[in-house]
N, C-alpha and C positions, 0 to 999 in steps of 0.2 A: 239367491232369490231372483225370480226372473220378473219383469215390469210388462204386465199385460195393457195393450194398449187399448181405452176407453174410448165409446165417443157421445158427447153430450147431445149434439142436432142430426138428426138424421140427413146426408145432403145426395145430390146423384153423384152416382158412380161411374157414371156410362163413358163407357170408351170412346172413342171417336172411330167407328169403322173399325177396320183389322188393326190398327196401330198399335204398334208392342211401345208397352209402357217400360221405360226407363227408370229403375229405381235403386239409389243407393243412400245409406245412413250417413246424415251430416256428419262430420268432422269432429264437431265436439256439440256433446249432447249433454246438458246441465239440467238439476231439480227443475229450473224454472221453465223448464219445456210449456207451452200452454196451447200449442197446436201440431196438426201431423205433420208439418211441414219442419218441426222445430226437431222431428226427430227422424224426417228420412228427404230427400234430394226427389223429386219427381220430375219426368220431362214434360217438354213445354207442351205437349199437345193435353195434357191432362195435369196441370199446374193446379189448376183449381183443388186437389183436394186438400194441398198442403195446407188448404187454409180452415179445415175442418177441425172443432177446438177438442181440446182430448178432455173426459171426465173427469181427470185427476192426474197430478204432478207424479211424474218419475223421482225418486229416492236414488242419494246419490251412492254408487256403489251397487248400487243395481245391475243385474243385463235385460234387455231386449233382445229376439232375435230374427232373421231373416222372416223363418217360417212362421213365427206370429203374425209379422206385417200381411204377410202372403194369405194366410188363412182367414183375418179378416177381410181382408177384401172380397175375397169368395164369397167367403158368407153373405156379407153385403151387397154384391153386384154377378156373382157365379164366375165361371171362369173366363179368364181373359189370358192376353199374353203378355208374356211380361221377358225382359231382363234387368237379372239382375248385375250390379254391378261393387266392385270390392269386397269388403270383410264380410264375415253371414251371420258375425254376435258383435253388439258395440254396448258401452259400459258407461251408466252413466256417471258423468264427471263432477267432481265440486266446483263450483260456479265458483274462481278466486277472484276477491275484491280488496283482498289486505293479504300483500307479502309477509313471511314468516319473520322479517329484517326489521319489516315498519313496525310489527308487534315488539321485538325486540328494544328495537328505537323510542319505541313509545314508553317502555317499561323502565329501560336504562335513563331516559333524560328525563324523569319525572323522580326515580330516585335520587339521583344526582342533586336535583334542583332541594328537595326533601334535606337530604344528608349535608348540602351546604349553606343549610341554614343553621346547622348546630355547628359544623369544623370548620376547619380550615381550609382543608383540600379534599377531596375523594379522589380516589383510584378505583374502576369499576373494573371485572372481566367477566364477560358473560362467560357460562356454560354449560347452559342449553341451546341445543337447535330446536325451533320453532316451527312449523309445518304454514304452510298458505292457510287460510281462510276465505272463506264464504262471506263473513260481516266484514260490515265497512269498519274501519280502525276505530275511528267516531263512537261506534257503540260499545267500546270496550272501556270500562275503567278499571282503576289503576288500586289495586290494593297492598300499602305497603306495610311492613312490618315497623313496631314503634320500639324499639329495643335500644336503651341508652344507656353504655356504646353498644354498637350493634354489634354481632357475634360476626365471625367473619365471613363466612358463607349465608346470605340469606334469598329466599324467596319472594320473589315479587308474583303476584297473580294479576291474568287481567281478567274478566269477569262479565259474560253477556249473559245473560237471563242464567239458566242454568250449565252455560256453556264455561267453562276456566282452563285457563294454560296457565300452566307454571314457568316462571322464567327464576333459572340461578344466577345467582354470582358471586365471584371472589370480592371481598370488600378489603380497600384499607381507607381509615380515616384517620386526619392527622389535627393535632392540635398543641398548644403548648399546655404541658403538664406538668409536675411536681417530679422530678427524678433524683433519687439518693446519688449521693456523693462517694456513699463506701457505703459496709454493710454496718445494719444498728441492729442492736439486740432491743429482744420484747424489755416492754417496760421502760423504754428509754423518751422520756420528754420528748417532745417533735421541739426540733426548732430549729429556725429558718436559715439557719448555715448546715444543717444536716441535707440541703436539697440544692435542684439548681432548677430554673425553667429551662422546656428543652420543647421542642416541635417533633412528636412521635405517635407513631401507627397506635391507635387504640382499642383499634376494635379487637375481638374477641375476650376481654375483660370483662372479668366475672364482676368487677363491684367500676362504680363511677369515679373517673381519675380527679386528681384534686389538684386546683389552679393555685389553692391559696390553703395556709393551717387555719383548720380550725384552733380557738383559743384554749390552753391549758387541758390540753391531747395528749398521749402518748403513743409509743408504738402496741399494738394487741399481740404481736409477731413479730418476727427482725423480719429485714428487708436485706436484700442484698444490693450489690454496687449497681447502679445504672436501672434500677428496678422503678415504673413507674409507682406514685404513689396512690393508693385507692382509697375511697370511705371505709372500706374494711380492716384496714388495717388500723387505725387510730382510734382510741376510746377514750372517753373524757377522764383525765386524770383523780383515782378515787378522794373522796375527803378523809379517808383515811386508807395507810398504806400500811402491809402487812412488815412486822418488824419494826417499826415507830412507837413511841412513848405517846399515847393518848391522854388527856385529862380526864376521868372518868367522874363524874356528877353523882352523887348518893341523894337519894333523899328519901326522907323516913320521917311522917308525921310531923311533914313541918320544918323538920331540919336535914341541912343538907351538907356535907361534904365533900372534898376531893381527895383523890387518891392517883394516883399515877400508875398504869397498866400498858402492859404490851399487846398489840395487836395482833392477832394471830391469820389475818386475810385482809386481804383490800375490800373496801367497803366503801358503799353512795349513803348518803343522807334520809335517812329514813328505813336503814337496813340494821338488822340486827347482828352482829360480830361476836364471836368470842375474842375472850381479853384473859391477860394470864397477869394474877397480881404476883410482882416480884417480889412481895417483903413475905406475901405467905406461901408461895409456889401453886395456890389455887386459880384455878380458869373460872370465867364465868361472863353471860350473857348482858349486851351492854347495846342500846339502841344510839346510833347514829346520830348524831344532830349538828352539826358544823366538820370544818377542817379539823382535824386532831382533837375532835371533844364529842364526847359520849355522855349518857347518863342512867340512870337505874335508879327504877322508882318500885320501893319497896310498901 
């Protein structure tokens, strides 16, 4: 797309006598071009027009070319002499105000500062390379990911109006956590000689590591040696465990009973269990209500 060059005040054009005009395209020619001088080199005897304001800003990424400049002038003033001088297309440039590094820097030491407020340590590595920009750094903020622990590659985004860069990286974060000792099978009590604390990389865990046991837990899954310890793994130990002798409660208009049943699944308080009576080999439904006690209300 090629950048026609506009002019807002009509001004003179007139040459000084025979004098060949001298002209060639600035060096570096940015959006914020806002007169003709901003986009082309004029000799001294005809300086003045470089200060004539243009209708509208060049886009960056754009070209201008020789014989545009050339053809307005004509039009405007008829023919004169002219040289020219250097390139005969120039491109306009993005106006850089903020390095691809300081975005980087900006992105990196604001994670950092984020991430060591929950660990111990961080280990960052970008990778992404970042391009220069046109905005001052100032007008980017900073959008982090809130993921606790964090997965180990994340994206930080910095964010001006509808403008965003994504910036990667390699994460570790370190803290002290719950690490098995050997391996435990499911179903096994947690308790505090089955672990040790240890200072290790957490991130990309799928569930949140655990500093400390929760009370009358078990394992949901074995774990093996050196395996950190997660919320997922432990579940509160049932008030009844499958294969245990339960109290089972009858009651029928008034009067009530015990009998003694096996439980046929683990079971919470307020759930309903099958129960297998051993003196008549019959199963039957039995609601939860404390540690090892049930009851049926008939």
């Amino acid at each position: 797309m090629k950048y026609l060059v506009k002019l807002l005040i009509p001004m003179s054009l007139t040459v000084h006598g025979n004098t060949q005009v001298v002209m060639r395209f600035q060096p570096h020619i940015t959006p914020h071009a806002r007169l003709l001088g901003d986009i082309v080199l004029i000799s001294e005897e005809n300086e003045h027009w470089m200060a004539i304001p243009l209708a509208s800003q060049p886009k960056a990424g754009e070209q201008i070319s020789k014989k545009q400049i050339i053809q307005w002038l004509i039009r405007k003033n008829g023919q004169f002499t002219y040289l020219w001088r250097g390139k005969n297309r120039a491109l306009i440039q993005q106006s850089i105000l903020t390095k691809g590094n300081d975005l980087i820097n900006k992105a990196e030491s604001t994670l950092k500062q984020q991430l060591l407020q929950r660990y111990e340590s961080v280990e960052l590595t970008v990778k992404t390379k970042v391009k220069n920009t046109e905005f001052p750094l100032s007008s980017y903020r900073v959008d982090l990911p809130k993921n606790d622990p964090p997965a180990r590659q994340i994206c930080v985004r910095l964010n001006h109006d509808n403008h965003s860069i994504p910036v990667w990286f390699t994460i570790k974060t370190y803290q002290k956590v719950l690490v098995a000792k050997y391996k435990i099978k499911t179903y096994t009590p947690a308790h505090e000689s089955h672990f040790v604390l240890q200072k290790r990389n957490i991130a990309g865990l799928r569930s949140k590591p655990l500093t400390e046991l929760p009370p009358k837990s078990w394992l949901k899954n074995s774990i093996n040696k050196n395996q950190i310890l997660t919320q997922d793994d432990l579940i509160k130990i049932p008030q009844i465990i499958k294969g245990q002798s339960v109290e089972v409660t009858v009651q029928h208009k008034g009067i009530s009973l015990s009998i003694e049943a096996i439980a046929q699944s683990n079971g919470y308080k307020g759930q309903l269990i099958r129960m297998l009576n051993p003196a008549s080999h019959k199963f039957f439904i039995a609601q939860i209500t404390a540690p090892n006690k049930a009851e049926i209300k008939i």
